[in-house]
N, C-alpha and C positions, 0 to 999 in steps of 0.2 A: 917473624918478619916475612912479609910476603917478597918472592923473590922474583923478578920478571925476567931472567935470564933460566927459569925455571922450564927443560922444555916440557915438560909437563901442561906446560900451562898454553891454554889457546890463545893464537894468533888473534880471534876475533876480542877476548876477554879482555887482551894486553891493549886492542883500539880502546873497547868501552872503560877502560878504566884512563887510560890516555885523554881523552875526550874527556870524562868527569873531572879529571884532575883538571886541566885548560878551563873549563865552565869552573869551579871552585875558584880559581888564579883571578877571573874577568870577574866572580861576583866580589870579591873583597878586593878588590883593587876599582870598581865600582862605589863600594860600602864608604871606602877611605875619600873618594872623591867629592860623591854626594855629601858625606858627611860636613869636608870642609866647606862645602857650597852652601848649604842651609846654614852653617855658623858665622859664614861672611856676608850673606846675604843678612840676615838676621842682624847682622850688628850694624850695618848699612842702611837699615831700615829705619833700626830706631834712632842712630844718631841723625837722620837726616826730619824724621818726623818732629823729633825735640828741636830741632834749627829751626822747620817751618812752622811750627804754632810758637817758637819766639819770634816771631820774625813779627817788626812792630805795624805792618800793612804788606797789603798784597803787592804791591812792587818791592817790597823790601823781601818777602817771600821768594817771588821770581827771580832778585837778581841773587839769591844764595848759590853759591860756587862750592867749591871742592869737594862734591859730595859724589856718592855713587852709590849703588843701586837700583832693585825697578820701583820702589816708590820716590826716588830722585828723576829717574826716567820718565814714568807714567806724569809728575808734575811737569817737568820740563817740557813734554809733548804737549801737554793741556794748556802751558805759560803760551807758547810759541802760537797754536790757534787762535788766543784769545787774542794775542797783540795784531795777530795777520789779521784778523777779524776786524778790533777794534779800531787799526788804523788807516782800515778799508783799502790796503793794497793787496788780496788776496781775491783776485777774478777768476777762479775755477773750479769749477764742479767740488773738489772735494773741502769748499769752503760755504758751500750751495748751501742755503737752508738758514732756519732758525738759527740763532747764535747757542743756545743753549742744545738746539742737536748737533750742532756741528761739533763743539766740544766732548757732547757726554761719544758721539761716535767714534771721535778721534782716541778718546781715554779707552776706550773699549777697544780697541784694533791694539793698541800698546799695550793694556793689559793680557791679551789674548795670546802674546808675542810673549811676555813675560812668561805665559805657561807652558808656553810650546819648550821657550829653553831650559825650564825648571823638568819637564818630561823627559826629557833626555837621558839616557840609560835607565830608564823604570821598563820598558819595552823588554829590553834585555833582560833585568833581572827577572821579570814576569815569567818569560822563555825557560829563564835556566831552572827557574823555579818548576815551573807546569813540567818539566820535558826531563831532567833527573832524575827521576823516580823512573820511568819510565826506560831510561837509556839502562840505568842499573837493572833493572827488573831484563832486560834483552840480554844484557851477560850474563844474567842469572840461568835463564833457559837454555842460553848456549852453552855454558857452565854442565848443568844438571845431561845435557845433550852430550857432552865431552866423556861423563863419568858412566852416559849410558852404555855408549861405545865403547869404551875401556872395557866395559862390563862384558859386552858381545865379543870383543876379539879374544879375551883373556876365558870367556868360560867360567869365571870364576866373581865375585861379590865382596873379595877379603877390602877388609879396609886401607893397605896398601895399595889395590887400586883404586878405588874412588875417592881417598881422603883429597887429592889433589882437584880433581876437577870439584869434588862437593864446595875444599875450600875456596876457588877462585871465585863459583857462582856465590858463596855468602858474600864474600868482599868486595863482589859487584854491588849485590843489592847496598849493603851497607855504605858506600861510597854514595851512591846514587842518592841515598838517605840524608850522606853528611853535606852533600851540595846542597841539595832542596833546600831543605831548613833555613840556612840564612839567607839564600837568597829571597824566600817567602816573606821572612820576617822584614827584611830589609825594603823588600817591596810595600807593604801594608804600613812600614813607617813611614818612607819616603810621599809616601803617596797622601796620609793622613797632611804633615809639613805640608804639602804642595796644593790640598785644600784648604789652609789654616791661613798659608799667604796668600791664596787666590781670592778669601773673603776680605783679609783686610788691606788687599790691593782694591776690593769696588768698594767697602768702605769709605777710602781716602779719595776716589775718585769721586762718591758724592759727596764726600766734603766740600771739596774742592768745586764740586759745580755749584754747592750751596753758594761758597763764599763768592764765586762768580757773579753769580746774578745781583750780586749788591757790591762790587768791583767793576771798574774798567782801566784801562790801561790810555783813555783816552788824558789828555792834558791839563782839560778844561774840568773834568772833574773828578781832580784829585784826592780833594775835600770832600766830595760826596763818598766818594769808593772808601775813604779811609774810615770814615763815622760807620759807614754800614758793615764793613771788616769786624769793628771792635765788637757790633751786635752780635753777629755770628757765630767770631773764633771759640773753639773750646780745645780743650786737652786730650791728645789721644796719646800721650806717651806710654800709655799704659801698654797699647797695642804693640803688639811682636808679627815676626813673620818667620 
């Protein structure tokens, strides 16, 4: 059992092992976070994709409520331009243009939003990952530096003096080691996830501009928007996030 009240043991050794331990704490209590994030996000996705391709026409799509999510959000934003659009009470620049780039721009800014908050702590894990190895390896030298010194004042090489400062530099490096690891791992999965929703977030986005162009929100043709719906709609329940 390494002992920290050991004076033996260096001041600098007892930070970098301080320090790994704090980055170890921030990566699994990260691990635990993101984890619930992509399972709720994920379940959110697909119950709200199965509502919107039952949904019997695009107004019946738009008015779907109780849902959450960013493929709830990303349509929600898209519903909202198309009606400001379509019911030509929307006089401002960020309504300017073709109705079909107005749309696919506005989905793009909301999807774009969605990644930034999906990014969130992978920054951090990337950090603890790159910079662990590294913190460990610095105790390690200072370590081997402690045992050298021992070495000098003592005159002497017996294993009672350097078994201590040998042992603190291993159990820096090793420390430094057992951080990296999951924080690497956990970054390359998180990161895979957060490409995997990011494809079938513009997926659903060109869905949705598909079904647009043959929908309006206007009054008068209601009956047209709904005949062209039915051509269009297909099944994406398959898709996860």
């Amino acid at each position: 059992m390494y002992n920290f009240s050991d004076t033996s043991t260096s001041i600098v050794v007892q930070a970098v092992l301080l320090t790994l331990i704090a980055g170890s704490f921030v990566t699994w209590t990260l691990i635990l976070a993101k984890s619930l994030q992509v399972w709720l996000i994920r379940k959110q996705n697909v119950k709200y994709r199965a509502a919107f391709w039952s949904a019997r026409n695009f107004q019946s799509a738009a008015d779907l409520k109780d849902h959450n999510g960013p493929a709830y959000r990303v349509a929600t934003v898209g519903f909202n331009v198309l009606k400001d659009i379509d019911s030509n009470t929307a006089n401002d620049l960020q309504h300017f243009g073709d109705r079909q780039d107005v749309l696919e721009r506005a989905l793009r800014q909301q999807i774009q939003k969605e990644r930034v908050t999906r990014e969130s702590g992978l920054v951090v894990l990337a950090s603890i990952g790159s910079t662990a190895p590294f913190v460990g390896l610095f105790g390690t030298v200072w370590g081997i530096m402690h045992a050298l010194s021992a070495i000098g004042k003592t005159g002497s090489a017996s294993l009672d003096v350097v078994a201590g400062p040998i042992g603190e530099a291993l159990i820096a490096t090793a420390v430094g080691i057992a951080v990296a690891v999951p924080a690497v791992l956990a970054y390359n999965f998180f990161l895979r996830r957060l490409k995997t929703s990011s494809n079938n977030l513009d997926d659903f986005a060109e869905d949705l501009i598909t079904l647009s162009r043959k929908a309006t929100f206007r009054k008068n043709t209601d009956a047209t928007a709904n005949q062209g719906e039915k051509a269009v709609v297909h099944n994406l329940k398959g898709a996860v996030a």
